[in-house]
N, C-alpha and C positions, 0 to 999 in steps of 0.2 A: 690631951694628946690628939692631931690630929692624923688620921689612919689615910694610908695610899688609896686611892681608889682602882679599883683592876680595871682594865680599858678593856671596851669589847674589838669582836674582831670588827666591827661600824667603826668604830675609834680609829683603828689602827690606819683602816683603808683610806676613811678620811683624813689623817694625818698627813700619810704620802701623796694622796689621789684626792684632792679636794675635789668638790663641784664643779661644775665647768661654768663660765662666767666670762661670756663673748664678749670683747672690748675689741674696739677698730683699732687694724694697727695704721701707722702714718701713710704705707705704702698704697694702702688700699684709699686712702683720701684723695690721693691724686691731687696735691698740692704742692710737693717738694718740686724743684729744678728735674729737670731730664739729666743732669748731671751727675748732681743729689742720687737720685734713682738710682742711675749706671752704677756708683761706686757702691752703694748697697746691694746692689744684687751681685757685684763681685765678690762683697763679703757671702755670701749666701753660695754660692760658685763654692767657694773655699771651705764651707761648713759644707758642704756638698760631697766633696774631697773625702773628709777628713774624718765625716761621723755619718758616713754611709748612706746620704743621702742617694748615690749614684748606686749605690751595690745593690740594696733592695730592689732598684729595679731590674736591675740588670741580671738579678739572681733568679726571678722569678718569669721575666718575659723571655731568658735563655732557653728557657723550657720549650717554650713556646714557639722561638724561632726553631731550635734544632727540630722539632717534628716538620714543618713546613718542608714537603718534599717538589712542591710544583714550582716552574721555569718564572711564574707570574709572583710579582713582589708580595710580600708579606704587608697588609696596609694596617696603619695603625693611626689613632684618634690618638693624641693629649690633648686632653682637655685644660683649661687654663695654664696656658706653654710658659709664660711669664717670659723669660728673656732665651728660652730656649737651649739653658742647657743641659735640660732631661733625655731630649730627643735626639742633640749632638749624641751623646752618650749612646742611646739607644743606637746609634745608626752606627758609630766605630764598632759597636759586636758585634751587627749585625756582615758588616764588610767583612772583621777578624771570621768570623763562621762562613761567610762564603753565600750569605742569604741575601737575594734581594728585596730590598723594604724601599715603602714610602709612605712615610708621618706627615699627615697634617695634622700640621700646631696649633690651637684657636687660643686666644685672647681677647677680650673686651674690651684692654689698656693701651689704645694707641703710644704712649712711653714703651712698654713691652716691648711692645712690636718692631717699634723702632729700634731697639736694641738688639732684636730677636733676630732681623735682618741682618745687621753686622755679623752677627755671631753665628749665622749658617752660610754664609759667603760660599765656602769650600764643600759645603752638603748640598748639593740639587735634589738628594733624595728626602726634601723637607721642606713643603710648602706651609705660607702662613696665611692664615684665613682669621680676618676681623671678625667675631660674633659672641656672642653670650652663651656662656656653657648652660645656662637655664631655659635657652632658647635653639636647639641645637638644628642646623638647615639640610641636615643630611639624611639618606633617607636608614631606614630602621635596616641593622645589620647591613651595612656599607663597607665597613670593617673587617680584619679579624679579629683585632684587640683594641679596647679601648683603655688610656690610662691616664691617671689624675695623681699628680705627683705634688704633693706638699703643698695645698691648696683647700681641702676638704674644710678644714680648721676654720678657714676665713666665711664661713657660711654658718647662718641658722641651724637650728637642728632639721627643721621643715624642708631649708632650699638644700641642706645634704641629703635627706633623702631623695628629693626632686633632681640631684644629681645622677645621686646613683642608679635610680633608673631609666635616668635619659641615656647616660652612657654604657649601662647592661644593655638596652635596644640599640645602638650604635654598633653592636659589634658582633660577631657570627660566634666566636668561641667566647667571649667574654670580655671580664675587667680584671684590672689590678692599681686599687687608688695605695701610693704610697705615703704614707703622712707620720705626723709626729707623734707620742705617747704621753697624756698629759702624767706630770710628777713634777712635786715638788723639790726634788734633787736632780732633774734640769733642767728645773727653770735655774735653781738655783747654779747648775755649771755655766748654763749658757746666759748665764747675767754677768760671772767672773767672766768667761773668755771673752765676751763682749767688749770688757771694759779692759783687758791688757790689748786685745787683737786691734781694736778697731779705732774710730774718734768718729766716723758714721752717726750720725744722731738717729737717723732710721736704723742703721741696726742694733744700737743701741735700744731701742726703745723697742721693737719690732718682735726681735728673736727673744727675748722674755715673756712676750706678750702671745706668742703662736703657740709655745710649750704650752700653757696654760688657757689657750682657746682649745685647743687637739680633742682630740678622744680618748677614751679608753678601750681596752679590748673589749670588755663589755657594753658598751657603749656601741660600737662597732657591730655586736651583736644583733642587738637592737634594733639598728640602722637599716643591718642586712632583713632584718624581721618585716618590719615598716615597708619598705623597698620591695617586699616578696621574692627575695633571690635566694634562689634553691639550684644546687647546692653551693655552699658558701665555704673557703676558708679564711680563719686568722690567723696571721703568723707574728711571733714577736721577734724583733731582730737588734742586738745590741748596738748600738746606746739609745733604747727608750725611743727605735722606729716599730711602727708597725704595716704591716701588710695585708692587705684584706682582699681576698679575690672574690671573685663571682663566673665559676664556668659554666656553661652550658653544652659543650662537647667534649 
């Protein structure tokens, strides 16, 4: 007879929460059409929508705007803006509340940027600025907030620390990088939805591949550890986002 073996709680965690095991996704190759790109990053738009890519931020930098009592804009960093519509986002609550803000967007990806342009046509409170988030040209606390939205993922463990403290020095009150939560129950949703939503061969390949680069809470921990950012929160926010600030006021 052979007997069940009892799974520890190591088992368990790793079952749902495997290791983390950095693989490029296409976008970041910078080889597909500008076309190609655009219609994947509208699928990302739409997952944006739909699984709270836009709330977390919005739930968290709300705070932030409503104290901002002074006449002079609220400034704020994203840090790898992608096609820019984090900061769209940002800047409709910041009008609905009555705050004046201005985002600069940085990107490294001339495609980005390119798209990034279209897509703030209508916001003049959102300048886009070509440079490297690991290289950052501004000076220390320029900012009030700085923010890094669904990008952390695509880094080293080494250049996400090197992130997070470039962009804690960027900014007078702090950070809030929004990213994903690695599990294997969504990689596994977002490989279905993938494949009914889309025919995108990037996001097909992409949005399974970012689940499964992401972090974990703990993990995040770590990050904040590494990075020396005191004091720190994490937040977990459904479906399998997570929230990580870093204030200093």
């Amino acid at each position: 007879m052979i007997w069940p073996v009892a799974l520890t709680a190591s088992d368990v965690k790793s079952l749902f929460f495997p290791l983390r095991n950095l693989r490029d996704e296409l976008l970041d190759l910078d080889e597909a059409s500008y076309e190609e790109v655009r219609d994947s990053l509208n699928d990302v738009t739409t997952v944006n929508r739909y699984l709270s890519g836009y709330r977390v931020l919005l739930h968290h930098t709300g705070e932030f705007l409503k104290k901002h009592q002074s006449d002079r804009p609220f400034t704020v960093l994203d840090a790898a803006t992608g096609s820019a519509d984090q900061p769209v986002a940002l800047v409709k609550l910041a009008r609905k509340l009555g705050v004046p803000i201005q985002v600069t967007a940085i990107d490294i990806n001339s495609k980005m940027l390119k798209m990034a342009k279209d897509e703030i046509c209508q916001y003049p409170e959102i300048r886009l600025v070509q440079c490297d988030v690991l290289a950052l040209p501004f000076k220390d606390e320029g900012f009030d907030l700085a923010v890094n939205n669904l990008s952390l993922h695509h880094f080293t463990w080494d250049n996400a620390v090197a992130i997070i403290k470039a962009i804690y020095k960027s900014a007078r009150l702090g950070f809030l990088i929004n990213d994903l939560h690695r599990s294997r129950i969504a990689h596994a949703v977002i490989f279905l939805l993938t494949r009914i939503f889309t025919r995108n061969r990037l996001t097909r390949y992409d949005a399974p591949v970012s689940v499964m680069n992401a972090f974990t809470p703990s993990e995040f921990c770590e990050l904040a550890m590494q990075a020396e950012i005191t004091p720190f929160e994490i937040h977990r926010h459904f479906p399998y986002r997570i929230a990580f600030l870093g204030k200093k006021k």
